[in-house]
N, C-alpha and C positions, 0 to 999 in steps of 0.2 A: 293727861292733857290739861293744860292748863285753858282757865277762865276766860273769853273774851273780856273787855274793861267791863262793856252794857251788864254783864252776871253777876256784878259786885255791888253789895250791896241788896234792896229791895229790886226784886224783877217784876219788870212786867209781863203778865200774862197774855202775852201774843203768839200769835203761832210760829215764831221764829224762835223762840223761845224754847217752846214746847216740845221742836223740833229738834233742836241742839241738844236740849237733857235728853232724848231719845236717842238720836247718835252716840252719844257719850256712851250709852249702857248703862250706865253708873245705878243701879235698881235705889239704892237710897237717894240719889238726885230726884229719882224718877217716883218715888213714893212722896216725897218732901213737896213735889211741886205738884203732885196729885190733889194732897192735902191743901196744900196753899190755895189751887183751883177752889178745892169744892169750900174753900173759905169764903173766898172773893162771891163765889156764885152764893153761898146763903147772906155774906154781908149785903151785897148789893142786885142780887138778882140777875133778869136777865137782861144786859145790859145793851145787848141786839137791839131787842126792844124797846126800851128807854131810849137808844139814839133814833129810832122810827119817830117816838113822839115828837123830839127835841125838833128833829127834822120838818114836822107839820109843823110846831110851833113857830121854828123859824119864816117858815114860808108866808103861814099865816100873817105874822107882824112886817112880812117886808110888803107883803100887799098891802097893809094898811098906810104904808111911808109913802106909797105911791098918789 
């Protein structure tokens, strides 16, 4: 099966993503981007989280525009 264009290169780990190397079967896709996950989660955490804050922050500064 060949690559969607979006698979080329660096991927984003999104759940469309996630999904497609699972479809695929391909067990090294699926190990490679296991790995990659648990990268991204020690480089940068949980990043759920981090958009919750961003999200008060924003709110915060647009009440102060007002």
């Amino acid at each position: 099966m060949t690559e969607p264009p979006y698979h080329q290169g660096p991927r984003p780990l999104y759940a469309v993503t996630i999904h497609h190397c699972i479809a695929e079967g391909d067990l090294a896709k699926m190990r490679q981007l296991r790995s990659d996950a648990e990268k991204h989660l020690a480089d940068h955490g949980d990043v759920a989280a981090a958009l919750e804050v961003l999200k008060t922050e924003i709110a915060k500064a647009e009440s102060k525009k007002r």
